[in-house]
Each structure stands twice: as C-alpha cells, then as structure tokens.
C-alpha positions in Angstrom: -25.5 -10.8 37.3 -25.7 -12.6 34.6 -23.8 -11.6 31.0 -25.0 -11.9 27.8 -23.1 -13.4 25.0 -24.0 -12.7 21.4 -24.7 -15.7 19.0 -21.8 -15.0 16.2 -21.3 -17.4 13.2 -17.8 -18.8 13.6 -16.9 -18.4 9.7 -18.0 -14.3 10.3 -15.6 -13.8 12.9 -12.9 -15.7 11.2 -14.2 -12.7 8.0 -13.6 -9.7 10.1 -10.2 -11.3 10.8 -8.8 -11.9 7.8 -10.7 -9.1 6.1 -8.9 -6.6 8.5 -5.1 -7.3 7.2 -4.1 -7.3 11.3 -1.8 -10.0 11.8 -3.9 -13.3 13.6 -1.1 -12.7 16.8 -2.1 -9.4 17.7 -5.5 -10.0 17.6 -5.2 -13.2 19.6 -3.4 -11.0 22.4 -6.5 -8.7 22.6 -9.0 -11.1 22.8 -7.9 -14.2 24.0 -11.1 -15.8 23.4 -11.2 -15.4 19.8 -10.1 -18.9 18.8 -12.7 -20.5 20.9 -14.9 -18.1 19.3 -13.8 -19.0 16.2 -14.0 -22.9 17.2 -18.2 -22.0 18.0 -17.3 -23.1 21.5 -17.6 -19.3 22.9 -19.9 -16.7 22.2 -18.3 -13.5 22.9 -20.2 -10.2 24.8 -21.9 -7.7 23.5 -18.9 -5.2 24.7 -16.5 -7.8 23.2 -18.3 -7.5 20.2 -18.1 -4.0 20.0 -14.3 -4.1 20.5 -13.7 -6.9 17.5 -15.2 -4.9 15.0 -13.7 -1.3 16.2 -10.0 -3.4 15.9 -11.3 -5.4 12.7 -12.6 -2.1 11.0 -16.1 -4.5 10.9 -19.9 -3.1 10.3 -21.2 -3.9 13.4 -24.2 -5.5 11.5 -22.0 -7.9 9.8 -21.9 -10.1 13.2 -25.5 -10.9 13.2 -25.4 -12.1 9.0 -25.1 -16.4 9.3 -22.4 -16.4 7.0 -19.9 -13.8 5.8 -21.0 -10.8 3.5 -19.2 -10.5 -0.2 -17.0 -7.1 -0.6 -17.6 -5.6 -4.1 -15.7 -2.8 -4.6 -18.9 -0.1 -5.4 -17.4 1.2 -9.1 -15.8 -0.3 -11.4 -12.8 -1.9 -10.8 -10.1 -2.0 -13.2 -6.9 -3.1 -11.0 -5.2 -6.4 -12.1 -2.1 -8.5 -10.7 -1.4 -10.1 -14.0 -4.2 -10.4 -16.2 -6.8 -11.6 -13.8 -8.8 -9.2 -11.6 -8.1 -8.1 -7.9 -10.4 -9.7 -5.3 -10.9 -9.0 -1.6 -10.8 -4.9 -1.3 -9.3 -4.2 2.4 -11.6 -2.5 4.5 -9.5 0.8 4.2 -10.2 0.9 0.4 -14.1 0.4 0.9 -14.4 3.1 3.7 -12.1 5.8 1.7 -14.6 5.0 -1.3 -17.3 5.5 1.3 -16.5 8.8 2.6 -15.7 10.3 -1.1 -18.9 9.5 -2.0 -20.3 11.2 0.9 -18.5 14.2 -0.1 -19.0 13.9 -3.1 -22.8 13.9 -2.9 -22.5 17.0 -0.6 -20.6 19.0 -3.4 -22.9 17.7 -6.2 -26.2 19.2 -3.8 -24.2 22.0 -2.9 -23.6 23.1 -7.0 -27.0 22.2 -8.1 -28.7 24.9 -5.2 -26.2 26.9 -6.3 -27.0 26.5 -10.0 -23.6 25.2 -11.5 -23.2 24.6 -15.1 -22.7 20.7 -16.0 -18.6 20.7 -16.5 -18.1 20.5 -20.4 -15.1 18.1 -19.9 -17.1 15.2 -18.2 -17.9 12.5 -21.0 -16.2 14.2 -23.7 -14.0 11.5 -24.9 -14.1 8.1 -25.9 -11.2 5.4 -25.8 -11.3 5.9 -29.8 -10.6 9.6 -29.0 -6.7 10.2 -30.6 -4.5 10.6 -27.7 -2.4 13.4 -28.6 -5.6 15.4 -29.1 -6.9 14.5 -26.1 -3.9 15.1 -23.8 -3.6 18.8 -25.5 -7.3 19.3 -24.5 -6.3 18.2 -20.9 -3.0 20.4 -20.5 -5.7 23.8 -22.1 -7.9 23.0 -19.3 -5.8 21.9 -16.3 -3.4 25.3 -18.0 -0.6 22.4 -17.6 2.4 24.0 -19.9 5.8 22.6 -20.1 6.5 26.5 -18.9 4.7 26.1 -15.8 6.5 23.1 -15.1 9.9 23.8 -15.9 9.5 26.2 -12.9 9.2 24.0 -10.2 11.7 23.0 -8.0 10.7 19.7 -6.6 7.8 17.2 -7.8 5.8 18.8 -4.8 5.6 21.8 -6.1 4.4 20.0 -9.5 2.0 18.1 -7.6 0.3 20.8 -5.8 0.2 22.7 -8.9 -1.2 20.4 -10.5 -3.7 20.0 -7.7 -4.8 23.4 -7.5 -5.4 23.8 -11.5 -7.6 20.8 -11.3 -9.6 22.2 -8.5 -10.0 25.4 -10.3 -11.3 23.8 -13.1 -14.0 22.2 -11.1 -12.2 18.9 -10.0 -12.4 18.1 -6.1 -9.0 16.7 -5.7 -8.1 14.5 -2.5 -4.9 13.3 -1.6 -4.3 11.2 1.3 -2.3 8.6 2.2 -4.5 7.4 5.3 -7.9 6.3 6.0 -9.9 9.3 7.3 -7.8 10.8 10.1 -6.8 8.2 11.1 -2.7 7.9 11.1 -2.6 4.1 11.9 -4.2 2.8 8.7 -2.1 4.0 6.2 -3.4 2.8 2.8 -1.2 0.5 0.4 0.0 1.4 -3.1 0.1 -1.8 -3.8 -3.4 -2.2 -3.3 -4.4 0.6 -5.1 -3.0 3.9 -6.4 -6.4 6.1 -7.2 -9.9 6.3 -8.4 -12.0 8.5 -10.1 -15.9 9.3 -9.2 -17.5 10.8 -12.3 -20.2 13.6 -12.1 -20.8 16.3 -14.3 -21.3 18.7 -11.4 -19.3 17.1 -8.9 -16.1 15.1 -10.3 -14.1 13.7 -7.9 -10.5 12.4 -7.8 -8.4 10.8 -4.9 -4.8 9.8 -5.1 -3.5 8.1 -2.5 -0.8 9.9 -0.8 1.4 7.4 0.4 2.6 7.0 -3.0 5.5 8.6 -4.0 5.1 12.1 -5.1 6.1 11.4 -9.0 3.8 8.6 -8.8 0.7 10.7 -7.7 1.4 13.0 -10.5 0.9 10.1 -12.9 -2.3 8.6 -10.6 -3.8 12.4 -10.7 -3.8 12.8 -14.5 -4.8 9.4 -15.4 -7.9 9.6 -12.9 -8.7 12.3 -14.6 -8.5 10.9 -18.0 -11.5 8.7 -16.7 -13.7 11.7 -15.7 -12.6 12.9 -20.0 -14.5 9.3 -20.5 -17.5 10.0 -17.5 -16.3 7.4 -16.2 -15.8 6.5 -12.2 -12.9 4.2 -11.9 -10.5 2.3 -9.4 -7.0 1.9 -10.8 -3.5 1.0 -9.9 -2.3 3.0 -13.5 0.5 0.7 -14.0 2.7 0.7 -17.4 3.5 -2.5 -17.4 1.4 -4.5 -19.6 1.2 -4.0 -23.7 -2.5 -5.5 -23.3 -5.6 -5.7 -21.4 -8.1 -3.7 -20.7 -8.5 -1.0 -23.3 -9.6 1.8 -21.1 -6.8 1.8 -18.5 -4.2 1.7 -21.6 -5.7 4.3 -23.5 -6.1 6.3 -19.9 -2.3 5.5 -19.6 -1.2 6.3 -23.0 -2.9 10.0 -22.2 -1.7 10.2 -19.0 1.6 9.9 -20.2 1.6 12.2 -22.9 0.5 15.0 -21.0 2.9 14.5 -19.2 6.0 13.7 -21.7 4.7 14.6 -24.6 6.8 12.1 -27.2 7.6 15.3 -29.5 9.5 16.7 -27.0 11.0 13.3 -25.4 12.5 12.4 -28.7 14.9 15.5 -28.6 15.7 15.4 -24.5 16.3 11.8 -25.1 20.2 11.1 -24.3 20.3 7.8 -25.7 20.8 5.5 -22.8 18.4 3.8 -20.6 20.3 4.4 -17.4 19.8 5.1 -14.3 21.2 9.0 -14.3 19.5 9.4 -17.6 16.0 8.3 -16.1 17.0 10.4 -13.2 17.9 12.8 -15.5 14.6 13.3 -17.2 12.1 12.3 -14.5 13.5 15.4 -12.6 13.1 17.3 -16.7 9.7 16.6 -16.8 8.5 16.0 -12.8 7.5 12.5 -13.5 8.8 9.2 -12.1 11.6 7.4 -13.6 8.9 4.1 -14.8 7.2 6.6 -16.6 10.5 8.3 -18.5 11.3 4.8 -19.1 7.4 4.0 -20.7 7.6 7.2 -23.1 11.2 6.3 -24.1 9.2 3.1 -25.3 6.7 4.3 -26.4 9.0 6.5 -28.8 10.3 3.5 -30.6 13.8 3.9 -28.9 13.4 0.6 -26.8 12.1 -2.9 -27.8 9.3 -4.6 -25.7 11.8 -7.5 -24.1 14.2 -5.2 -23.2 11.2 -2.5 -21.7 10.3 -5.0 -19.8 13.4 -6.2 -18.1 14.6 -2.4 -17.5 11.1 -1.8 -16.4 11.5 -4.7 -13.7 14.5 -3.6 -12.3 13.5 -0.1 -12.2 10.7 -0.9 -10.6 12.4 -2.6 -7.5 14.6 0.2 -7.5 12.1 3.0 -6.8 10.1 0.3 -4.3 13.1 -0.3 -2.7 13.6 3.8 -2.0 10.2 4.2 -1.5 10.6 1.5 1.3 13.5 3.6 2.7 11.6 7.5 2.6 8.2 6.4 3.8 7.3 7.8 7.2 4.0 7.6 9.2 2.1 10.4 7.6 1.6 13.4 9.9 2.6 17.1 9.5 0.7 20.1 10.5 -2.6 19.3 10.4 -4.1 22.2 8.9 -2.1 21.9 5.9 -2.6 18.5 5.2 -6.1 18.0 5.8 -7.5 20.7 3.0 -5.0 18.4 0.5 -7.3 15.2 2.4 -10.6 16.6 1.8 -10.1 19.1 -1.2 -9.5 22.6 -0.5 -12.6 23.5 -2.8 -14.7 21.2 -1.4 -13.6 22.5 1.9 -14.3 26.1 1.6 -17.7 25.0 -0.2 -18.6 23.3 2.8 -17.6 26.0 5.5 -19.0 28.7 3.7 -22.3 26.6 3.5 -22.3 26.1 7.3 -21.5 29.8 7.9 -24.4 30.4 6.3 -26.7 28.7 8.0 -27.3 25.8 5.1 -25.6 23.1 6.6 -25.3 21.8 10.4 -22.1 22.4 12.2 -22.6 18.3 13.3 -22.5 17.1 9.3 -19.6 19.8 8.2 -17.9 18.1 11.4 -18.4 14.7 9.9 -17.6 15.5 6.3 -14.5 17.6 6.9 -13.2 14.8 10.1 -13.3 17.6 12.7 -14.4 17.4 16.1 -14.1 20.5 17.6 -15.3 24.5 16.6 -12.2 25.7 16.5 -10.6 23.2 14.5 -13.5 24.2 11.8 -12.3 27.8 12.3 -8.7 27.4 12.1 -9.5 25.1 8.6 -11.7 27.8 7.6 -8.9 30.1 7.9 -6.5 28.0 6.3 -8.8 27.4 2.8 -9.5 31.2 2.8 -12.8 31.0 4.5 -12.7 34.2 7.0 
C-alpha cells in the first residue's frame, strides 16, 4: 500500500522548529527524518505531520503556506529588551492571548444579554492624568487600603485579595503560569509578565503565574492601569528604564504608587538601601524588593547611577531565588483553575450552561474541562450549586 507524503516547504518546517523553543536534539530523536525534511530530500506523512505540529505547538495549516507565516503579537505590544522592541512571540504567548480572547468575547456577550452597564473606569484616564490622583481613584475602586493590607500575612494572601477586589469590580482576572492546562508549557517571565484586554463590558487581565508572587502584585495593578487608559496591552512592567515609551512609565509610575504610596515611603524609609531594609519594606507593603527599591528613587533618596547598579544586583538576586523556588505548577486542581480562568468568569459561564444558554461542549472548551463532573465539582468550587 502505498503512503502518502505531504509536499512541506523546507524553510516552514525549519519555522515550526525554531518557533516552538524545543531544543533541535529532542526533536531530532522523535522524528528522525526531520533533517532530511528539512534538507527538501523527504516529505514526511500525513500522520508525521500531524505529530510535528502537536510537538511544535504548529497550526496545522501553516504546513501547506510556501514559506513561513509572520507572528504579530494581536495587541499592542509594549515589551522591550533595551530600547528596541521584542520580536518573535513564542507560541505559548500567542495561544494564551488566543484563549483570553475567547473568554473574553464570551463574557462581553454574556453581559450585554444580560444588560450590564459599560464599567465607568474603562478609558477614564489619560497618560497626562496626575498620578497620585489616579492611583487614589484605583485604590477607591479596587477598596485597596493600606488597612487591608497590613493584615495579610504573606504576599498570597495580598495577591488573592487583590484578585478578588478586582473581580468584584468587574475585572476578569486570570492568573496562570501555564499554557491552558497544560503543565509542560510553563510560560516565561522573561518573555512576558502580563497583558491587558480592554472592554468596557468585559475587561480582562492575565498575569502570568510563574512569576513570583510580589511580582504579580505589581503585573496585576499595572495591567490595570491600561484598562484606566482603555487600552489592551502586552507588557513585561519593568522599572528599569528612566525613558521610553510614555505609557508603560506613566502605567509604572501608577502602579507603583498604589502600591507604595511615596507619602508614606518617605517616613518607613530607614535610610539604607540594603538588603534587610528592602526585605524589610517589601514584606511592609507586600511588594517586591525592585519595587521598594524604585519608590525609594523615585522619593529623591537615591541618585539614577547608583538606582541603577543596586537595581542590577537586586535584580539577579531575586532571579537567582526565583530560580531556586520555582516548581512545575500543579496543586489541587480545583483551586487553581478558577485563579486560571477567573472565578467570575467561571461562575458566569456555569450558571449560563445550567441554564440552558450555553452548550455543555463550548463551557467544556472555555473552562479546559473534559468531563461533567469536573464542571460540577468547578461549579461547586466558584459557588455555583
């Protein structure tokens, strides 16, 4: 019987490659034909096929283009490594855009049958807007007191209360550190550490979770300093830079004084940039240490050279440790994947399918479930009897 082999342009296959971040060994040791399909002297089956793009996170599609498709990132993108502009989104960033778009246009039908007010927030502040102004308007409607904060134990606990204050106030908030369900494609800080998707009925925030927890605080709040500007956004909110791109500073210089307000830094302030005294008041103010170290700038008590050298070594101080904690993410399931998907989006979604509104087969597909009483036992766990 004869087997058919699939005409594939050598350059595409060597895209899916590269484009998937595997390393070239391992995916030489599950198809050993690839470099002679890469060569053009072997077409590989249809099955074959199938396989490469499952292992190379590929569209399927893709294979039958004559040369390789461009990835744009599908909002705007403000990420930089240095001043220029990052190219060449992984295929775990694309598809985690993907499916919180889906959601998101699933909420945003979901509140307009259900006749939900525009939120007044969305678009109501420019980059000209003053930024202690601003970050007070935030704290009112996130109800983010220095109160509130002061009685949690652990960043967590800051974290999820931050969460649930956003959610309440019409944000869908997801957190996750992989790709889907998916525990083997864990996404990269390094590549990115948030984004925002504006909508006045539906706004949307994800953070990625394999951040550090003090460094999600700071990714939540400055995501949604871009829904204050309507704005949808992909960011890596770093606090490094003095210049660029106005939006992401004036989104940091928010962030940050929600967060540490510099009225109250100035008297907490010990008078040292040290370690224990970053330590100090990141575990003050449930923030991380780069952060304490920005505000104490930012307060006049340290000059740019010397910010940026402390900022340097701080940095490869909290990679280091974050190199040390991280873990494959896992836990119980059914606590973790509301935090994934949103718990309001969640019960939205399995109150609409209870209802009859929405298929069982699309809440599986938004939500990542599979079976009925997986849906139940979510249901159960967002409040959804």
């Amino acid at each position: 019987m004869a087997v058919f082999r699939v005409p594939v342009a050598p350059a595409v296959l060597k895209w899916a490659a590269e484009r998937s971040g595997r390393p070239l060994e391992d995916l030489e040791r599950r198809f050993p034909e690839l470099d002679a399909w890469e060569r053009g002297d072997r077409q590989p089956t249809f099955h074959q096929l199938e396989q490469f793009a499952q292992a190379t996170f590929t569209p399927f599609g893709s294979f039958f283009l004559a040369e390789p498709p461009i990835d744009e990132v599908p909002i705007p993108d403000f990420r930089t490594v240095g001043n220029h502009q990052v190219d060449h989104p992984s295929p775990d960033l694309l598809e985690t855009i993907f499916i919180c778009e889906q959601r998101q246009e699933w909420y945003r039908q979901h509140a307009l049958i259900s006749g939900a007010e525009p939120l007044p927030f969305i678009g109501s502040a420019t980059v000209d807007s003053p930024v202690v102004e601003t970050a007070n308007r935030i704290r009112e409607v996130l109800q983010f007191t220095d109160r509130d904060r002061a009685q949690n134990t652990n960043w967590s606990e800051a974290l999820r209360g931050l969460i649930d204050s956003a959610e309440e106030a019409g944000i869908l908030v997801m957190v996750s550190g992989i790709v889907g369900n998916n525990t083997h494609r864990v996404l990269d800080p390094g590549e990115f550490r948030g984004f925002a998707l504006s909508d006045l009925l539906a706004p949307l925030v994800f953070v990625n979770g394999a951040d550090t927890k003090a460094a999600q605080i700071f990714t939540l709040i400055h995501e949604v300093c871009h829904l204050w500007l309507g704005q949808s956004a992909l960011t890596d909110a770093t606090m490094r830079r003095a210049d660029g791109n106005a939006t992401e500073l004036w989104c940091n210089q928010v962030a940050a004084e929600v967060l540490v307000p510099l009225a109250t830094l100035r008297s907490d302030y010990r008078g040292a940039v040290s370690t224990e005294e970053l330590d100090r008041l990141a575990r003050m103010y449930k923030v991380s240490t780069l952060v304490v170290l920005k505000r104490i700038f930012d307060a006049g008590l340290l000059n740019w050279d010397a910010y940026r050298t402390a900022y340097d070594e701080e940095l490869s101080r909290v990679m280091s440790l974050l190199a040390q904690q991280r873990k494959t993410p896992g836990g119980n399931y059914y606590n973790t994947q509301p935090l994934r998907v949103s718990r309001r989006f969640a019960r939205a979604l399995i109150n609409d399918t209870k209802s009859g509104r929405t298929l069982h087969r699309d809440a599986f597909r938004l939500l990542g479930t599979r079976k009925h009483e997986t849906f139940v036992r979510l249901g159960e766990q967002v409040g959804v009897a």
